[in-house]
N, C-alpha and C positions, 0 to 999 in steps of 0.2 A: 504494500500500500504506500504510494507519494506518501511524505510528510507535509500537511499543512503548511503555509509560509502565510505570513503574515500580511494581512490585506487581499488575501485573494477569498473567494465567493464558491464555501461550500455546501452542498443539499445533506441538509443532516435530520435525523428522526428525534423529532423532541418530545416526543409521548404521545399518547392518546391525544389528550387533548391541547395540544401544541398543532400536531402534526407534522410532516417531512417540509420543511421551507429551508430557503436558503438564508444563511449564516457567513455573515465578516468574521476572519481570523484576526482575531486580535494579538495573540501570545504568539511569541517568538519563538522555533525549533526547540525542543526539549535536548538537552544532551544528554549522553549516555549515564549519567552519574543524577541527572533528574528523573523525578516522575513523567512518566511518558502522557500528561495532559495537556491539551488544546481549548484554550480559550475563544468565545466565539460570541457572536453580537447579532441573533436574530433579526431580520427584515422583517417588517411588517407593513401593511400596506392600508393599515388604520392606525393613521397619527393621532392622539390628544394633544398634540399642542404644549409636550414638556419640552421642559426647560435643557432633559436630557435626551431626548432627540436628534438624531441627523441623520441631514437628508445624505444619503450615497448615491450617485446617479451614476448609473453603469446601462450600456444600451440592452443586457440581454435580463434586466429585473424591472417589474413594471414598478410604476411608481411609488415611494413609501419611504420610510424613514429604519434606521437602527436606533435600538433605545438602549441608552448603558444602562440603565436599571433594570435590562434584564439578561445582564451575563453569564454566559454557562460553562461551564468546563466539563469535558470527558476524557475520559480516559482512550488512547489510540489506539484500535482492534484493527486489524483485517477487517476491511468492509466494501460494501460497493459503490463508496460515496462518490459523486461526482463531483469534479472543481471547474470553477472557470475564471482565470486569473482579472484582476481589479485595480486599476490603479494603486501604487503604493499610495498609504496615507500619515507619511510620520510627520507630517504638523495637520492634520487633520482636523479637524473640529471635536470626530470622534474620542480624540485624543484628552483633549478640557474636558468633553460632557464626564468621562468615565471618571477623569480622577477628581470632578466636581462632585459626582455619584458616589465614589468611595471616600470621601472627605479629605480627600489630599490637595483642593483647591475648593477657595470657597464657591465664587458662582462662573458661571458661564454666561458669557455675552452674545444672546440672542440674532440672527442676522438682522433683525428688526429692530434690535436696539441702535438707537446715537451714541457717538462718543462721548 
């Protein structure tokens, strides 16, 4: 099985009631002396309008936003996951929302916000 890379767009099964959607790699290559988990940032394609929201625009996902508040990690099995690579995103927007979601930045600055 490819190892995940970080920013690319994979279809992964989130449970029953999740279901199989496509997921931003967030987490960087595990090395051999790590746990072999992948961090990843569901698409979804009904925004509310948080704060921790971003929009990813890639031509082959219909319109929708990733939300850091709902990050997942799993574990990396042989599977038959499909990927399809994504713009890198290391100053990303993605980038603020999460570590404003995990309180290592206080807020994030809205694209509708003024300076």
């Amino acid at each position: 099985m490819p190892t995940p890379q970080r920013g690319e767009v994979w279809l992964v099964d989130l449970g029953l009631a999740a279901k199989v959607r496509p997921a931003l790699v967030l987490s960087v290559p595990a090395a051999d002396i790590d746990r072999a988990l992948v961090t990843l940032v569901p698409h979804t394609t009904s925004p509310r309008q948080s704060r921790f929201e971003v929009v990813v625009s890639v031509p082959f996902l219909r319109a929708g936003v990733v939300d850091a508040q709902s990050l997942v990690s799993f574990r990396m099995r042989s599977s038959s996951s499909d990927s399809a690579g994504c713009p890198t995103f290391s100053s990303h927007p993605l980038n603020a929302a999460c570590a404003c979601g995990l309180g290592l930045r206080r807020e994030v600055r809205r694209r509708d916000d003024h300076p």
